[in-house]
LUMVEX-387253 format. One line per field, with one value per residue: x, y negated, z negated of N, C-alpha, C, O in turn. Coordinates in steps of 0.05 Angstrom, whole numbers. Example, Ala and Ser with C-alpha at 12.3 -4.5 7.8 and 13.67 -1.06 7.14 Angstrom:
REM residues 2
n_X c(264 257)
n_Y c(114 45)
n_Z c(-156 -142)
ca_X c(246 273)
ca_Y c(90 21)
ca_Z c(-156 -143)
c_X c(264 258)
c_Y c(66 -1)
c_Z c(-156 -157)
o_X c(285 268)
o_Y c(66 -23)
o_Z c(-169 -161)
//
This chain:
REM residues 117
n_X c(-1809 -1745 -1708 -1655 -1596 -1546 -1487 -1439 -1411 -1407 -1361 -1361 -1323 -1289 -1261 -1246 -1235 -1215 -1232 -1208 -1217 -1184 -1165 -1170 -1153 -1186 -1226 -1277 -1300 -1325 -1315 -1361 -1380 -1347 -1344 -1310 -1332 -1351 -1378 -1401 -1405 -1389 -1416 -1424 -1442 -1490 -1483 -1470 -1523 -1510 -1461 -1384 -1325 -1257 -1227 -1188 -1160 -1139 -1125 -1124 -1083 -1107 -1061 -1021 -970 -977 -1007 -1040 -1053 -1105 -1126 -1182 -1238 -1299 -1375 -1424 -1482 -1533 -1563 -1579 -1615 -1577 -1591 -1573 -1575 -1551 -1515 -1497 -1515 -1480 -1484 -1440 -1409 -1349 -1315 -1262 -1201 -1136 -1106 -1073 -1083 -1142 -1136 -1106 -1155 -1195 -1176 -1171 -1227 -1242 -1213 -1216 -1247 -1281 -1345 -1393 -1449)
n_Y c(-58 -50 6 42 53 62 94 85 45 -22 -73 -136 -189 -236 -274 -314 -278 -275 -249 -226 -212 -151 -148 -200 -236 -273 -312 -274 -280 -278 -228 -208 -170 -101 -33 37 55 18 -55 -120 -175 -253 -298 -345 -333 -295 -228 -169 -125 -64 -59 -50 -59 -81 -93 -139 -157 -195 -159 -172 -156 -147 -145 -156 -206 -189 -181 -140 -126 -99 -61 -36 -2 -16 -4 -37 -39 -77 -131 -202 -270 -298 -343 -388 -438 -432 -384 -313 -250 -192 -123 -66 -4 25 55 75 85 74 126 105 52 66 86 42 5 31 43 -24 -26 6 -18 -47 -110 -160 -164 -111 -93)
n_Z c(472 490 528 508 565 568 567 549 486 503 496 480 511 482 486 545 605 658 729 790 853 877 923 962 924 908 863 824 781 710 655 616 579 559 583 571 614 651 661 657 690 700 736 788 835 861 891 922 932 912 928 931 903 892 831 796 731 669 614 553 483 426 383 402 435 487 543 590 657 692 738 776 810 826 824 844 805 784 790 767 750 711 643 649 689 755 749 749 729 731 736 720 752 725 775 796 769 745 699 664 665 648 600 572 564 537 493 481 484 435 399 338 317 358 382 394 437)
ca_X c(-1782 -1732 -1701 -1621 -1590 -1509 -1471 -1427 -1412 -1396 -1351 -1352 -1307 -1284 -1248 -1247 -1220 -1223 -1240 -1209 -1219 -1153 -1156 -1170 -1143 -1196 -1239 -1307 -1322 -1307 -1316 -1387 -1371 -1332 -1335 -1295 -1340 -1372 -1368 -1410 -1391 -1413 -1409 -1432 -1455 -1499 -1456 -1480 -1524 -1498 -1430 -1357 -1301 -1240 -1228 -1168 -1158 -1111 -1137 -1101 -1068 -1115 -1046 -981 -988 -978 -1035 -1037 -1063 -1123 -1149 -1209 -1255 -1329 -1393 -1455 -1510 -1558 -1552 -1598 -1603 -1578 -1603 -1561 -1582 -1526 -1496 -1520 -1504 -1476 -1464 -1414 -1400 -1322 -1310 -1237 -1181 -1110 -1104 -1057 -1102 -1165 -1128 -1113 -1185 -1206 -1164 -1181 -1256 -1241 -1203 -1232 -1248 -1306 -1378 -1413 -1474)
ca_Y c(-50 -42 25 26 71 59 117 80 26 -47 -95 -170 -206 -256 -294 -315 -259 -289 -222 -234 -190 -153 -149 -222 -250 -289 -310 -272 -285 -262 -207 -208 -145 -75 2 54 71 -12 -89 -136 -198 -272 -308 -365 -328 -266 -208 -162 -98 -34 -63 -37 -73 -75 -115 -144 -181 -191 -154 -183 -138 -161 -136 -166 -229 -169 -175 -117 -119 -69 -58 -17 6 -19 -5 -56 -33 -90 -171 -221 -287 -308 -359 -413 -437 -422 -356 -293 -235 -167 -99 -49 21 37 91 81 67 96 139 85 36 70 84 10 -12 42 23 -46 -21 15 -30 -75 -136 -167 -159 -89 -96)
ca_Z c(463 511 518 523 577 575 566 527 477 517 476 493 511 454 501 570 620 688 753 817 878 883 954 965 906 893 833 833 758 677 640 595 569 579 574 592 647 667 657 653 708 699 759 800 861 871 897 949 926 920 941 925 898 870 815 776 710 649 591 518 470 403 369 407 453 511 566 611 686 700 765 779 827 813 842 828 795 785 786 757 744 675 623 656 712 773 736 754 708 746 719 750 736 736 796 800 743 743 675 646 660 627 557 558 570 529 465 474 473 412 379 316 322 371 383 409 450)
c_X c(-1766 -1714 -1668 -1618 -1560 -1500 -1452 -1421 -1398 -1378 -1358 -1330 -1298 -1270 -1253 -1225 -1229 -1218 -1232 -1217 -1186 -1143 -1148 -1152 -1167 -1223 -1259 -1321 -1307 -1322 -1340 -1377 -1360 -1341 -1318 -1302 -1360 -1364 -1389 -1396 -1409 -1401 -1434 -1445 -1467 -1485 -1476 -1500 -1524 -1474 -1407 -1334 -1280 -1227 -1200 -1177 -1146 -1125 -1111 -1102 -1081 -1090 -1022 -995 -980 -1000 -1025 -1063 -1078 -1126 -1163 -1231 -1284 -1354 -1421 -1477 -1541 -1547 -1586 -1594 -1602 -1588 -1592 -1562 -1551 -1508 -1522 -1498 -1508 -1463 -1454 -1412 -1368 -1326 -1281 -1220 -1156 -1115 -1087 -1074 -1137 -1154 -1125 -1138 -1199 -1197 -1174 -1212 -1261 -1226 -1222 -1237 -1274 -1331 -1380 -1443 -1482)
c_Y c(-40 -11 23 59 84 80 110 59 2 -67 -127 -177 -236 -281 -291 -298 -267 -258 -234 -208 -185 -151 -176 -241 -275 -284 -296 -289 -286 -244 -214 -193 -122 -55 3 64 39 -33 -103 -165 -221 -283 -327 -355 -296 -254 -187 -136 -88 -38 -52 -64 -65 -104 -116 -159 -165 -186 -154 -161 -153 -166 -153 -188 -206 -173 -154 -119 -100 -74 -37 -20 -2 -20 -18 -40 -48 -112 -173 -239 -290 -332 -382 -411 -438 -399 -342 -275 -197 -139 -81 -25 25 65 93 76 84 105 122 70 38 77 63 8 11 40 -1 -47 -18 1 -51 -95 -136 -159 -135 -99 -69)
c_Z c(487 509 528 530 583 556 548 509 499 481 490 497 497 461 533 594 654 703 774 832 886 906 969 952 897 872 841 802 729 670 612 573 577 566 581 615 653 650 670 666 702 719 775 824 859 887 913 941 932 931 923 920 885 861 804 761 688 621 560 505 443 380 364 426 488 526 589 637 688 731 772 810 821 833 825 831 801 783 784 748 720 662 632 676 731 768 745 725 730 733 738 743 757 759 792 782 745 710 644 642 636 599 553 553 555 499 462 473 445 385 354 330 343 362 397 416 454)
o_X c(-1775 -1706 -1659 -1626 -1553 -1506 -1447 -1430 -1378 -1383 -1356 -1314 -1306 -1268 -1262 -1203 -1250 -1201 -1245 -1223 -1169 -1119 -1129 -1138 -1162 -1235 -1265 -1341 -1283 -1345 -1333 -1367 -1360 -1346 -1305 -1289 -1384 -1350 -1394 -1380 -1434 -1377 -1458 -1460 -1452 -1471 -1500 -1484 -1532 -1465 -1413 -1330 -1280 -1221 -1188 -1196 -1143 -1136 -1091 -1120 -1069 -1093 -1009 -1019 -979 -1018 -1003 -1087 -1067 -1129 -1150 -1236 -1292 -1355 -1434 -1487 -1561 -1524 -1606 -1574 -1621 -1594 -1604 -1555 -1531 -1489 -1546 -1479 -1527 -1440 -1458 -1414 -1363 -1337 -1274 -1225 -1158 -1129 -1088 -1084 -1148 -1166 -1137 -1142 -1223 -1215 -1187 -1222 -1278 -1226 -1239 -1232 -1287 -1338 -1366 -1458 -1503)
o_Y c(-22 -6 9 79 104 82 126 41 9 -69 -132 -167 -257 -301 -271 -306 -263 -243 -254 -187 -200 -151 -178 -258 -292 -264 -299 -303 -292 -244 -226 -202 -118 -55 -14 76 41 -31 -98 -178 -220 -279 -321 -372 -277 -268 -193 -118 -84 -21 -45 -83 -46 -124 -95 -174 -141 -204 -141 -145 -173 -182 -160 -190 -217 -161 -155 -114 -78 -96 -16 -40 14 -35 -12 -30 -40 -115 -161 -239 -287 -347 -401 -391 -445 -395 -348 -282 -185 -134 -80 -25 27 87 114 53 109 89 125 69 23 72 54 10 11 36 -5 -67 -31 7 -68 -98 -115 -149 -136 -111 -64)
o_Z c(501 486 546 518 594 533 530 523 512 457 514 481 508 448 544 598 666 693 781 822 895 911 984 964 880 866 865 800 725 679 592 552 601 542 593 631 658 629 693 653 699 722 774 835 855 901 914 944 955 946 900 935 870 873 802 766 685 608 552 510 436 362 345 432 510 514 602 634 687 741 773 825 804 853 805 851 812 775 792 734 705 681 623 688 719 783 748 710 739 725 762 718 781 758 782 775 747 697 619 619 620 578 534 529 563 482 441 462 432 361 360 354 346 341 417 400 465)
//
């Protein structure tokens, strides 16, 4: 039995949320799942451990067709490969979020609708 350690509930993602690197601008991945404090990355390339990023992507409004811009600070936890071969699966814990930004992404946690993991 596995024992669970996350601080807080993750939602899925119900749809496809594409992650760039907001420094770069480019793709790293999507969004598995979110907290208010981590996310869940699926992605094509193993990612560096113990590395720093900062991340963007357009998180939807389940409500209004509104999508709102986050960007965050994230520091990797753990990667492994996932069930399909060429995906890895990467988790992150939020370090950085402006205050705007975390009540979005923290409403849209809390909001109805989706899957909890």
């Amino acid at each position: 039995m596995t024992t669970e350690h996350r601080r807080s509930h993750r939602k899925r993602a119900h749809q496809a949320i594409q992650v760039n690197n907001a420094i770069t601008g480019q793709q790293i991945g999507h969004v598995g799942n979110l907290s208010s404090d981590g996310m869940l990355l699926i992605s094509n390339r193993q990612l560096p451990d113990d590395s720093l990023f900062q991340f963007s992507f357009h998180l939807p409004n389940s409500h209004t067709a509104h999508v709102h811009q986050l960007e965050v600070g994230v520091h990797e936890q753990w990667c492994e490969t996932a069930n399909v071969p060429g995906l890895y699966w990467t988790g992150f814990r939020i370090i950085d979020i402006s205050p705007e930004d975390f009540d979005v992404l923290n409403n849209w946690v809390m909001s109805p609708g989706g899957q909890f993991d």
